[in-house]
C-alpha positions in Angstrom: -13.0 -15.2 -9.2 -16.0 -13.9 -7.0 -18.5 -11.4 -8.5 -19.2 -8.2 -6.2 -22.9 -7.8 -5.9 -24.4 -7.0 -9.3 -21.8 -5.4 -10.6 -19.0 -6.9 -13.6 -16.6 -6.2 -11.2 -14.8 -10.0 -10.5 -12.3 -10.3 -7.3 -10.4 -12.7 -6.5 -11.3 -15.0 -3.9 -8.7 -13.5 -1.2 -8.1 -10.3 -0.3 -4.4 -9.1 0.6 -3.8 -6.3 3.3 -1.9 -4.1 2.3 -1.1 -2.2 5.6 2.3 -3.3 6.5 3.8 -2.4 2.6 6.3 0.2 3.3 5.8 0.9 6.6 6.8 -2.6 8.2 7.8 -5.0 5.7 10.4 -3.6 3.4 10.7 -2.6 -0.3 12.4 -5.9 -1.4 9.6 -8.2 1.1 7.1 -6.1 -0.1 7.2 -6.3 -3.6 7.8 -10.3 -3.6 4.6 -10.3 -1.5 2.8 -8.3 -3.9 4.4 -10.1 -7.4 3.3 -13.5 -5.6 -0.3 -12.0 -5.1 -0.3 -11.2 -8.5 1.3 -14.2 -10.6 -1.8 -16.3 -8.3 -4.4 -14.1 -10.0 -4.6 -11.9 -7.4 -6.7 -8.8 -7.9 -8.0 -7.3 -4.3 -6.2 -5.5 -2.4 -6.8 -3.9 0.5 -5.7 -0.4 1.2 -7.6 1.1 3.9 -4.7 3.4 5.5 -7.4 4.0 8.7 -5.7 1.2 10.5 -3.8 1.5 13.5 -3.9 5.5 13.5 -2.4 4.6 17.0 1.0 3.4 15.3 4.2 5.8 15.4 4.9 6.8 11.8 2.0 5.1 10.5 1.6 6.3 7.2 -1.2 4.2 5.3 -1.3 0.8 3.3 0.3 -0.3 0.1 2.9 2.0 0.3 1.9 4.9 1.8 -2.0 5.0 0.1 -0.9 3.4 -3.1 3.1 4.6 -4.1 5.7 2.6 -4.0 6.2 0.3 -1.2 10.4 1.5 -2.1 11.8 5.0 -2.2 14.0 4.0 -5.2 11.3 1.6 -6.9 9.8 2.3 -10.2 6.2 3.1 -9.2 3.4 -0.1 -9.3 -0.7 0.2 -9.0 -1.7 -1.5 -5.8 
């Protein structure tokens, strides 16, 4: 894990973007991404939803800013 500045705050080493998680990857892609991430020790996740503002339906990362990357799935922290 890396340390953020002088903070307690510990990342791990890689960050994940996050924008494609329900908007181009699907619920079932998405969430195997995501458990992967996770079952490494993965902790950072990026979820700026400011990224492409140009794309039709765009909605935001990680689900739409943080829901469910699935309509029907039970709801998950990013």
């Amino acid at each position: 894990m890396n340390r953020i500045g002088n903070t307690d705050l510990e990342v791990f080493p890689l960050c994940l973007g996050g924008n494609v998680f329900g908007w181009t990857a699907g619920e079932r892609e998405s969430f195997a991404v995501l458990d992967a991430y996770a079952e490494a020790g993965g902790n950072f996740i990026d979820t700026a939803d400011s990224y492409p503002q140009w794309a039709a339906g765009r909605q935001g990362a990680c689900g739409r800013a943080g829901r469910s990357p699935g309509p029907a799935a039970p709801p998950r922290r990013c």
